[in-house]
N, C-alpha and C positions, 0 to 999 in steps of 0.2 A: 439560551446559554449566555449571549450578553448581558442580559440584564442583573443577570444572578451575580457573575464574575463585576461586574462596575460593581454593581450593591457590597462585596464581600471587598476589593479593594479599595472600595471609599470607607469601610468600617475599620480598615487594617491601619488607611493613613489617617484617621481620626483617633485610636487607641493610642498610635504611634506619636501626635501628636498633643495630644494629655497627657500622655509619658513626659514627654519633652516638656510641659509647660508646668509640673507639678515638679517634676524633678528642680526646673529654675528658681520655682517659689520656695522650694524645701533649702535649697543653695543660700537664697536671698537670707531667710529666717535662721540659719543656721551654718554661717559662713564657715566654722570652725571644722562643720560633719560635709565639707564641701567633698574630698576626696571618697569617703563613706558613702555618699549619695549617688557620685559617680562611678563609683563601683559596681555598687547595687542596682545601678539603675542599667549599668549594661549589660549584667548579668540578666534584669526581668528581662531587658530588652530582646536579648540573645534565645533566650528559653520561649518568649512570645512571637520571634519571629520565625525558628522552627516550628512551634506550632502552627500556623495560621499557613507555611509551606506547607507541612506534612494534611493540611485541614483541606487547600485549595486540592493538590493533589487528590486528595480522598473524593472530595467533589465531582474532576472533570472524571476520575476512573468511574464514580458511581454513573456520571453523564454520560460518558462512552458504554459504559455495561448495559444501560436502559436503553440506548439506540441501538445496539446490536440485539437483546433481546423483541426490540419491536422491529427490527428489518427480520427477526427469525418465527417471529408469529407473522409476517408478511410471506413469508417465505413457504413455510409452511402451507399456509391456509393454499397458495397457487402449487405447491405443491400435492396437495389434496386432489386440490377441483380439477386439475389438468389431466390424472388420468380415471374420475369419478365421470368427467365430464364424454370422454372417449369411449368408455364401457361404456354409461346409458345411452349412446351413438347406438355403438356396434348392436346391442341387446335390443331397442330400438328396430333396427334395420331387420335385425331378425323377427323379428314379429309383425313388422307391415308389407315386408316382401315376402315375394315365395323364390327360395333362394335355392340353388339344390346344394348337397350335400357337399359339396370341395368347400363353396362359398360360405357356408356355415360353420365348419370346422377351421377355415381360416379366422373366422369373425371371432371367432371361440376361442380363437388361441390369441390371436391379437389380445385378447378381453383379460386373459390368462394374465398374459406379459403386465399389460398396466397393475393388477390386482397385486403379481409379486412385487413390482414395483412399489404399490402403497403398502407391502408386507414389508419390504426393506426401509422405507421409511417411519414406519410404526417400530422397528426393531433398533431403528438407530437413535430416535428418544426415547423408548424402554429403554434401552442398554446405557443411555447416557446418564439418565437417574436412577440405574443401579450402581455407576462405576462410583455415583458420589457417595452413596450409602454402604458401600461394601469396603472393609480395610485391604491387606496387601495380600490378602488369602484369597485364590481364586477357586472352585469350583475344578479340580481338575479328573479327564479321563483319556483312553487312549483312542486316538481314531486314525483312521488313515489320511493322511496329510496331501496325498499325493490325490485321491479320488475326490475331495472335496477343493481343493482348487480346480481340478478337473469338470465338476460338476458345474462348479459359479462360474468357470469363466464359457461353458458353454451354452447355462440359461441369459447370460447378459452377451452372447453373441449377436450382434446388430446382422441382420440380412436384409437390410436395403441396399446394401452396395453388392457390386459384381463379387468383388475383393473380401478377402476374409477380412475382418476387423482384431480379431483378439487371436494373434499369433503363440500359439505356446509351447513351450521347450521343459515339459515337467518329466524328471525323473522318478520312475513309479515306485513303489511299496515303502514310502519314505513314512513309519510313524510315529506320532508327538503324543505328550501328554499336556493337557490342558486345558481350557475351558473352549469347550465345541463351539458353542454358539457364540463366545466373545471372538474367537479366532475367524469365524464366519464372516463374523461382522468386518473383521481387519479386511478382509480377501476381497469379500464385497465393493467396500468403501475406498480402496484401490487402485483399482479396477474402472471401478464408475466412474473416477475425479478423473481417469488419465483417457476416458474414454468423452467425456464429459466438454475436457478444454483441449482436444483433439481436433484437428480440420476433419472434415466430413469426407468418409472410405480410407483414411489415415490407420499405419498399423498402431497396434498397442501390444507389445511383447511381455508376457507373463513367463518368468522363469521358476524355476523348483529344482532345488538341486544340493544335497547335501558336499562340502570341503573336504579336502585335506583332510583338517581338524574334525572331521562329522560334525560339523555345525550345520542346522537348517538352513540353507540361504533363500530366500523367495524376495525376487524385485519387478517392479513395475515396468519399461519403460513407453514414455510417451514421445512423439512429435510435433507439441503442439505448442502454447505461449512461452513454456519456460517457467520460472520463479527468480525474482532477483534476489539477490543475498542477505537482501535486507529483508524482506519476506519473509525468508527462508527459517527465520528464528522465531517469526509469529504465527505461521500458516496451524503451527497445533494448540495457539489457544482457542477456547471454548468461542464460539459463535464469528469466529473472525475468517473473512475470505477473501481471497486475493483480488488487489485492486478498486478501488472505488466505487460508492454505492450508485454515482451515477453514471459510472462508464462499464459497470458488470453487468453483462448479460448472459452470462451461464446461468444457468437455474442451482441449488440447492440451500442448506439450512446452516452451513458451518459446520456442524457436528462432525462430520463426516471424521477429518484428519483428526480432531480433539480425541474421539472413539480408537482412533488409531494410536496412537499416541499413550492413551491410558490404560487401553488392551494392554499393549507392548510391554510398556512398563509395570505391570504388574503380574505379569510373563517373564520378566530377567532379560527381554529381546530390545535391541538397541535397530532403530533406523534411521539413516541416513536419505539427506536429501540432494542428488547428484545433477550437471548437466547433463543435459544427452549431445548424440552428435548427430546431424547438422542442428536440430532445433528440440526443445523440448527436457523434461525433468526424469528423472530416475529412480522410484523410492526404493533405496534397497534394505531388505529388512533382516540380518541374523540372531539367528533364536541359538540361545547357548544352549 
């Protein structure tokens, strides 16, 4: 990245500087078009030196876009093998021991969990390269709103802790129209992030609950870093995640919020991104 940036601001003060010394000899030859010269010349000057801003900017965003695509095929690829690597464990163990039937069916469903896990990750780059190719028309039908957050938030229920993990307050026969599978995706991706940058046996509260006004409202709440304000405004572009590449150590791809984000908006649904209390974020999301 330095070398690039020196090479392009050493080409800016060389252009800028045969401006400068042709402009003086055109002066010298034509003392009369002296005011004419300096007109024009501020004028190129003015028009060349927007561009070669608008040119450097174009640069570092294409250089920032390429490192976040290559920490998202990084990201990726450990997001594959981490639970590719678990299943051929468990499936493994099933076949060199002789296990009886609890220990099997545990192993099985552990096996389960990972598999949906690389089902929600295979769904959240489909879904990412259709939201580009698709315009503001989504795919819409009716389904129960209330039984599908019901469902995701108790296949992503974590039981390793004594404690419940995903606390929920849904009020039932709540239905939407809409695109099933991109709304799936929002509830998933959610869920996961608040469960994801959450301390370990921390609750994560999922609400469901139509207003006053009958507006859907469905929010997250978590316990866990927070988001500072200045985040707050980038967390939904595409491949960007909170905090630095070398102080993060949550797992995921970026997609997650951008998916959220693009659902939403092409749903009419606005969401907000809140403090919590003592610690932690809020995503709360109303569907008109």
């Amino acid at each position: 990245m330095r070398k690039p940036l020196f090479l392009f601001y050493f080409l800016v003060f060389y252009a800028i500087a045969q401006i400068v010394w042709w402009g003086m000899l055109l002066m010298e030859l034509e003392p009369l078009r002296k005011g004419m010269v300096i007109g024009e010349g501020f004028i190129f000057m003015t028009i060349f030196l927007i561009g070669a801003i608008k040119l450097k900017r174009a640069f570092v965003h294409e250089h920032k876009t390429h490192k976040q695509q290559h920490n998202f095929l990084l990201s990726v690829t450990h997001e594959l093998k981490s639970p590719l690597a678990s299943i051929k464990l468990y499936i493994q163990t099933i076949l060199k021991r002789d296990l009886n039937k609890a220990q099997r069916d545990q192993f099985l469903a552990n096996s389960l969990k990972d598999i949906e896990r690389l089902d929600d990750l295979v769904e959240n780059v489909l879904i990412a390269t259709k939201l580009e190719s698709i315009g503001k028309s989504v795919p819409k039908e009716e389904f129960d709103f209330s039984d599908l957050t019901n469902h995701i938030a108790d296949r992503l229920q974590v039981h390793s802790c004594t404690s419940q993990i995903i606390k929920t307050d849904i009020q039932s026969g709540i239905a939407y129209i809409g695109d099933k599978f991109a709304i799936t995706s929002v509830i998933t991706n959610l869920i996961e992030n608040a469960i994801k940058y959450s301390p370990p046996c921390a609750h994560v509260n999922v609400k469901l609950y139509k207003n006053e006004n009958s507006q859907i409202r469905f929010s997250v709440a978590d316990l866990g870093i927070g988001i500072n304000d200045d985040e707050k405004k980038r967390i939904f572009n595409k491949f960007y995640r909170v905090g630095s590449e070398d102080t993060r150590k949550t797992k995921g791809t970026g997609l997650g919020l951008y998916i959220v984000k693009s659902v939403l908006d092409k749903h009419n649904a606005q969401i907000r991104v809140l403090n919590n209390t003592p610690s932690g974020s809020i995503f709360d999301v109303t569907f008109n």
